[in-house]
C-alpha positions as CSV (number, residue, x, y, z in Angstrom):
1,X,-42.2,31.1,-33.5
2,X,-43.7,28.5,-31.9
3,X,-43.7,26.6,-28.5
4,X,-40.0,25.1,-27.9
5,X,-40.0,21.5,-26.9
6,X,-37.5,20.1,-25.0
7,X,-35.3,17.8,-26.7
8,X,-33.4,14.7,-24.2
9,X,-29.7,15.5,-24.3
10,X,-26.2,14.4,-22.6
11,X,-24.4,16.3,-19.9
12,X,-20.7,15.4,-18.6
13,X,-20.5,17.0,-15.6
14,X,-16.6,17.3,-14.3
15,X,-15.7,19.0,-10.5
16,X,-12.1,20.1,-10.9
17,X,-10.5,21.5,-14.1
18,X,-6.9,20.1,-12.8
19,X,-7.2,17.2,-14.9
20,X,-6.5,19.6,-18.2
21,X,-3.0,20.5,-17.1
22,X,-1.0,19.0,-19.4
23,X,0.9,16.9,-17.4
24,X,-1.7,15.3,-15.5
25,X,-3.2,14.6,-19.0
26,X,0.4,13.0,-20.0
27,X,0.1,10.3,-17.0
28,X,-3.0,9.0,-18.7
29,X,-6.1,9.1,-16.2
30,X,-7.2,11.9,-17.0
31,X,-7.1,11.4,-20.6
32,X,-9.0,8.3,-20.3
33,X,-11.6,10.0,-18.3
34,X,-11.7,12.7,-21.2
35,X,-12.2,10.3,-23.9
36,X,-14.9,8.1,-22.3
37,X,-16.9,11.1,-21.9
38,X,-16.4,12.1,-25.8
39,X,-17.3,8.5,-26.6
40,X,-20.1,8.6,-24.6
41,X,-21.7,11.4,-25.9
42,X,-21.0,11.6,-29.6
43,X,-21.3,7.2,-30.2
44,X,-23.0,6.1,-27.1
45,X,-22.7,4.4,-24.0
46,X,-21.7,0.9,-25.2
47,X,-18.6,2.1,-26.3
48,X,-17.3,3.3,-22.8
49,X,-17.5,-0.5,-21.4
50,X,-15.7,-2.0,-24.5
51,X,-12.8,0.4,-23.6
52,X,-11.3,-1.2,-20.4
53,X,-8.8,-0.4,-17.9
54,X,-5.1,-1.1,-19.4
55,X,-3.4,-4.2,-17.8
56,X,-0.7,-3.5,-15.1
57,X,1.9,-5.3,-14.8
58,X,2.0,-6.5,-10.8
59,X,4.3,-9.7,-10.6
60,X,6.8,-9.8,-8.0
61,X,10.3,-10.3,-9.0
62,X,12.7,-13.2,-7.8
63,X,14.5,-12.3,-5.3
64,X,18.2,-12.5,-5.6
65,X,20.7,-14.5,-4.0
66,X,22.2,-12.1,-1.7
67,X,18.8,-10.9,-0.5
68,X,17.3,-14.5,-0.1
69,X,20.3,-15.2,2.4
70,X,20.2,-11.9,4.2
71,X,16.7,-13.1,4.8
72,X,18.0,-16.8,5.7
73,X,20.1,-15.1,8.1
74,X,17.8,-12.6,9.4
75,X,15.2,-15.4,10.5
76,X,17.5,-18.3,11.7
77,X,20.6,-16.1,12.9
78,X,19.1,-12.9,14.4
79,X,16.0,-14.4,15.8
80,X,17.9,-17.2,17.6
81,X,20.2,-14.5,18.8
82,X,17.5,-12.4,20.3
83,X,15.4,-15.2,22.5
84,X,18.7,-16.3,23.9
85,X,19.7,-12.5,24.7
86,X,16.9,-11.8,26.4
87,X,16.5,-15.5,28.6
88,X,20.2,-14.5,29.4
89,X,18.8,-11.3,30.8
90,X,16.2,-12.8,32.5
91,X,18.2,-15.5,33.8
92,X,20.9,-12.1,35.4
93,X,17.9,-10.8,36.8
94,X,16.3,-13.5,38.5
95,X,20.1,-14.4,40.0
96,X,20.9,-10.8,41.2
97,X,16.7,-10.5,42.5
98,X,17.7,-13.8,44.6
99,X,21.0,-12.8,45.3
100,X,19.6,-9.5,47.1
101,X,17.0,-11.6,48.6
102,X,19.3,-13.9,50.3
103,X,21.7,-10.8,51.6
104,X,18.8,-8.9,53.0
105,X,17.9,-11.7,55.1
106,X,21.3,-13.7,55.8
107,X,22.6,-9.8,57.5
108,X,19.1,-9.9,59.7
109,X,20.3,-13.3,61.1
């Protein structure tokens, strides 16, 4: 026999062999992953970046009525609500700090 020459060749080279449980295969990464490789190595590479990633859908939905005024209330109602709250516990503060102020000093007199 004579001298063996190497011939170039194509290795897919995979970390984890979790991916070829059958559900994760069912969800779909996986398999995509799987047959990119296969394509890759038995037609070429061209074919991997003709096969693109499948669309998601990712439009947000219209909000109903009831939720659009639950929001409507939650920014005019509640919001309005809370700054008055808390300058009319402020306001009981500052009275009862000057109230004490004043009685410390009008029983020293």
């Amino acid at each position: 026999a004579g001298p063996v020459t190497p011939a170039p060749g194509k290795l897919v080279l995979l970390g984890c062999s979790e991916m070829f449980r059958r559900n994760f295969i069912q969800q779909g990464g996986a398999m995509d992953l799987f047959m990119n490789s296969v394509d890759g190595l038995t037609l070429g590479e061209d074919l991997i970046h003709v096969r693109g990633k499948k669309p998601v859908n990712r439009t947000i939905d219209k909000p109903s009525a009831a939720s659009r005024r639950l929001w409507k209330v939650v920014n005019y109602a509640l919001a309005s609500t809370t700054i008055a709250a808390i300058g009319i516990v402020v306001a009981v503060l500052r009275r009862r700090a000057r109230n004490a102020y004043a009685m410390k000093y009008a029983a020293g007199s």
